[in-house]
C-alpha positions as CSV (number, residue, x, y, z in Angstrom):
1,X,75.1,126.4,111.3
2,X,71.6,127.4,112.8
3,X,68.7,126.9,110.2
4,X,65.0,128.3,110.4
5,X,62.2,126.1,109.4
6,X,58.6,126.1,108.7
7,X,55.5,124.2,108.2
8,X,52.2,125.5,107.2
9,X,49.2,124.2,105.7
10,X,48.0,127.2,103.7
11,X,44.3,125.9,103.0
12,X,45.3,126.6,99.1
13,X,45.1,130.4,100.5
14,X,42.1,130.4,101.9
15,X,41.4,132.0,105.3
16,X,38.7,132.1,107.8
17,X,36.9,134.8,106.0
18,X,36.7,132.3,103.3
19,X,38.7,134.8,100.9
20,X,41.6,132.7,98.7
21,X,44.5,135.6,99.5
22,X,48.2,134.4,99.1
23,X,49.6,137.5,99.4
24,X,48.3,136.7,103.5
25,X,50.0,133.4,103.5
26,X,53.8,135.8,101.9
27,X,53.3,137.9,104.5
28,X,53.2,135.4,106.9
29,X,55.8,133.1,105.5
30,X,58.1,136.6,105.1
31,X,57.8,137.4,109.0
32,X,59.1,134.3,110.1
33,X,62.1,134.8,107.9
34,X,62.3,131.2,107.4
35,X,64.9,129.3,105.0
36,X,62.9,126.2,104.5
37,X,59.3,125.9,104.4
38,X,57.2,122.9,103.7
39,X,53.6,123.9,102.5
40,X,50.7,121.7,102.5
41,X,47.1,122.5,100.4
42,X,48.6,123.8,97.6
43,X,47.1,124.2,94.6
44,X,48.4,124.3,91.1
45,X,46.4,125.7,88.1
46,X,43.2,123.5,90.4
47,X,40.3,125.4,89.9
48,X,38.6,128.7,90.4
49,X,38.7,128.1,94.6
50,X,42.2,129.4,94.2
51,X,41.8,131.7,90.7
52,X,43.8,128.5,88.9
53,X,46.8,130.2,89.9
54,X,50.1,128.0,90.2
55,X,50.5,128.9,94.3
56,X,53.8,127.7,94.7
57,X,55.3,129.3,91.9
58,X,53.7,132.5,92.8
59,X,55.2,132.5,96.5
60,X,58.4,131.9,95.0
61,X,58.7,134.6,93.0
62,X,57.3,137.1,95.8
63,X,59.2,135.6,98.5
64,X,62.5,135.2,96.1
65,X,62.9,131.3,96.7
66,X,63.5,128.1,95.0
67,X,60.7,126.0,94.8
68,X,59.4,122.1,94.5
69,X,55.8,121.0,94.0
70,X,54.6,117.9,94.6
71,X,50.7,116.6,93.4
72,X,48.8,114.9,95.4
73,X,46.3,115.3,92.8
74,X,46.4,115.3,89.4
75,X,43.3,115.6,86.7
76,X,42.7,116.6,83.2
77,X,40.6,119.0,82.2
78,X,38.8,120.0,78.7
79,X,38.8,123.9,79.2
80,X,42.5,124.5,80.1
81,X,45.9,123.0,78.9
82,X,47.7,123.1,82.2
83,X,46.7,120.1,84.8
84,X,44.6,121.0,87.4
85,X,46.8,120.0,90.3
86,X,47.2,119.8,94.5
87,X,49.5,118.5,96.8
88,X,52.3,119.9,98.6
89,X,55.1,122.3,98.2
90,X,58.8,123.4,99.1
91,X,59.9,126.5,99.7
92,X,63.6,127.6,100.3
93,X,66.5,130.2,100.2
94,X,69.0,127.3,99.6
95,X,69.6,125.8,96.0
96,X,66.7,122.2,95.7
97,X,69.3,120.2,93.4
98,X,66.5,117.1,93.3
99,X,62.8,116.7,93.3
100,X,61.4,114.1,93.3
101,X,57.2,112.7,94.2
102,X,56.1,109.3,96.2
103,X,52.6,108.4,95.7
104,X,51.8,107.2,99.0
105,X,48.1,106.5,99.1
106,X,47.3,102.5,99.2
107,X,43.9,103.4,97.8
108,X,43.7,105.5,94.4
109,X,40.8,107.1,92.8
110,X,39.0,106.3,95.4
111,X,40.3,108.7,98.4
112,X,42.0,112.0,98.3
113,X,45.6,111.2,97.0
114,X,48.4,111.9,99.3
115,X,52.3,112.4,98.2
116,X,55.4,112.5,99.9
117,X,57.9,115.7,98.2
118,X,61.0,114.0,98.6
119,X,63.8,117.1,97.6
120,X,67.5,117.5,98.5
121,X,68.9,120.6,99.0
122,X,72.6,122.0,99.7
123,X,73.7,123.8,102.6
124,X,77.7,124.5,102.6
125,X,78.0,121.4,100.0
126,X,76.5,119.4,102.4
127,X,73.2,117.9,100.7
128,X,69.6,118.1,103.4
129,X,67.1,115.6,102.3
130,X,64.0,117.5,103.1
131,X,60.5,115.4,102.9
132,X,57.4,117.5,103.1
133,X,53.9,115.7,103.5
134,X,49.8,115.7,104.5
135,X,49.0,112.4,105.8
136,X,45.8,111.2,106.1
137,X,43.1,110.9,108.3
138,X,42.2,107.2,107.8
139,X,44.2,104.9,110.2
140,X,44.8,101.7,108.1
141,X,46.0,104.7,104.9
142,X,47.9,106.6,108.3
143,X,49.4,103.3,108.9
144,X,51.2,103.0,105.7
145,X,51.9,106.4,104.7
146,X,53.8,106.2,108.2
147,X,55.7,102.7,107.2
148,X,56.7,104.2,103.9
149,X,58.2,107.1,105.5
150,X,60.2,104.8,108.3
151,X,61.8,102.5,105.2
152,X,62.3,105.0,102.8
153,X,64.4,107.3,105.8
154,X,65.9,104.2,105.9
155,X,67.1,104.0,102.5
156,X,68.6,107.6,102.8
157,X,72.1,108.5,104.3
158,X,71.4,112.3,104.2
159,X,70.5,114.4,107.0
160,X,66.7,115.0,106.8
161,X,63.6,117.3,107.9
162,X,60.5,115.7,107.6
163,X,57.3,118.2,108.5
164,X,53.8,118.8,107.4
165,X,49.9,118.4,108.6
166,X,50.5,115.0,109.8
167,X,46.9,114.3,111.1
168,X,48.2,112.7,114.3
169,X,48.3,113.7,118.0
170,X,51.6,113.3,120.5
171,X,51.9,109.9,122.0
172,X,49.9,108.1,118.8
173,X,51.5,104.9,117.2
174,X,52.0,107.1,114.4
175,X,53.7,109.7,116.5
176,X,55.8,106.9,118.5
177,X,56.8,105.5,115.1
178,X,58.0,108.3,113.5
179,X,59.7,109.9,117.2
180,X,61.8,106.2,117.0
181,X,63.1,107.3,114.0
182,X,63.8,111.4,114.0
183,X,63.7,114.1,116.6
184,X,60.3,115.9,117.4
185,X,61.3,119.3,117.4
186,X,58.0,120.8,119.5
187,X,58.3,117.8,122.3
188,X,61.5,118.7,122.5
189,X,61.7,122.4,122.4
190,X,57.9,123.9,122.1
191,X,55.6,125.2,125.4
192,X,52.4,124.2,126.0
193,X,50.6,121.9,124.2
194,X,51.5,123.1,120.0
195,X,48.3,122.8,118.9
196,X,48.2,124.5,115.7
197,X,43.8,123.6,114.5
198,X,41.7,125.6,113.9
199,X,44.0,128.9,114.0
200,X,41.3,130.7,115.3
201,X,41.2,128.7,118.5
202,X,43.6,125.6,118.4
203,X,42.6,122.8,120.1
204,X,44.5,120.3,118.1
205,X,48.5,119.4,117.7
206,X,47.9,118.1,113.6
207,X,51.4,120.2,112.5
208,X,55.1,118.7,113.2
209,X,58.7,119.3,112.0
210,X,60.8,116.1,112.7
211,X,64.9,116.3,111.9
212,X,66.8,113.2,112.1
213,X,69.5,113.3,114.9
214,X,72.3,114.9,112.9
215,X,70.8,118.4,113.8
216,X,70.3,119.7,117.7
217,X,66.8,121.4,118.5
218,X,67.2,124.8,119.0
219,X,63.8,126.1,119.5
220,X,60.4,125.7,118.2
221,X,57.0,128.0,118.4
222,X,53.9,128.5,116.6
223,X,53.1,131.5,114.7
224,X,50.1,133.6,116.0
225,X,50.5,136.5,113.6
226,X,48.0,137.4,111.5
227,X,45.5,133.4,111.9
228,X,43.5,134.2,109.7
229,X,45.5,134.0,106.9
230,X,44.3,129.8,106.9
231,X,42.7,127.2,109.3
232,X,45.8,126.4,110.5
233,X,48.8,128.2,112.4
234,X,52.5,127.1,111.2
235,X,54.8,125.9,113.2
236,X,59.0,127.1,113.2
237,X,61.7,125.3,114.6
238,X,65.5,126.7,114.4
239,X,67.7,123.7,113.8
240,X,71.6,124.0,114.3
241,X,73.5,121.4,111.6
242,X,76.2,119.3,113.5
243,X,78.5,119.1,110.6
């Protein structure tokens, strides 16, 4: 069966007229008519930059999805019960039976944390391990949040979709590391170069979705309506499932 999948960093709903609007980032999420989306940027109860609202849950129930959040970041705060939160998210019109977080940052507390959302979902009883992450910009922190991905994909027997802002250009160690291990579903399908930053005049490829080789490529494209919904333009792939 043919899947549709996305991956968007959503800028926690902030677009280039530096207005936090999620109802932009439904509406472009709902014109793709995607079944699984991987969100980056999201922001859970974090502060008044996104009106403390819990983003994921939100889209959810707008979109009429399941859901799966995973911080990145996590801190307390005196004013308000909930925990300010950030990190990534998982939407998807199939049932998420696990979630589960990774920590993946080597250097805590001192950097911006980074996470790996590690869920399984079911498609005709056949469980999809879907991992959804932002990696980071520093090489030696790139470096390991890349080797953590390799051995725990290694550690999995399920068929997976990895995608997110992965802060890496085509033809990178990081790219040839992770292409060694799943399918690169714009080099193998996309046009042109991908680039998908800033959305207003991408000059940069920073956005993948990677399937490991029990799917087939379909297609792949970026999504031009409406860029200003965040600084960067998702990308969709339609992946057929060769059960």
């Amino acid at each position: 069966m043919e899947i549709k999948v996305m991956t968007f960093n959503i800028h926690h709903g902030k677009g280039l007229d530096k207005q936090a609007n999620l109802s932009r980032i439904a509406e472009v999420i709902d014109i793709c008519n995607a079944d699984i989306i991987g969100l980056n940027e999201v922001d859970r109860h974090f502060s008044k930059r996104s009106l403390y609202e819990d983003q994921a849950d939100w889209l959810a129930n707008q979109l009429k999805m399941d859901y799966a959040f995973s911080p990145s970041i996590s801190k307390q705060s005196k004013s308000l019960k909930e925990v300010r939160q950030y990190g990534n998210a998982l939407l998807s019109t199939f049932p998420i039976l696990i979630k589960k977080t990774h920590q993946i940052n080597e250097v805590s507390g001192i950097i911006e944390g980074r996470s790996l959302l590690d869920a399984t979902i079911q498609i005709n009883k056949q469980p999809i391990q879907i991992n959804v992450t932002h990696l980071s910009l520093n090489p030696f922190l790139h470096r390991k949040q890349t080797d953590f991905i390799v051995n725990h994909h290694h550690k999995n027997s399920n068929p997976v979709i990895l995608m997110g802002d992965l802060n890496m250009r085509p033809g990178s160690k990081g790219w040839n590391k992770l292409a060694e291990e799943f399918q690169d579903a714009w080099h193998l399908k996309g046009k042109d170069a991908g680039c998908t930053y800033p959305s207003h005049r991408p000059r940069a490829r920073l956005d993948y979705i990677f399937a490991s080789q029990d799917f087939r490529v379909v297609d792949a494209s970026i999504v031009t309506k409406i860029p200003n919904a965040s600084d960067h333009l998702p990308v969709i792939a339609t992946l057929y499932y060769k059960n």
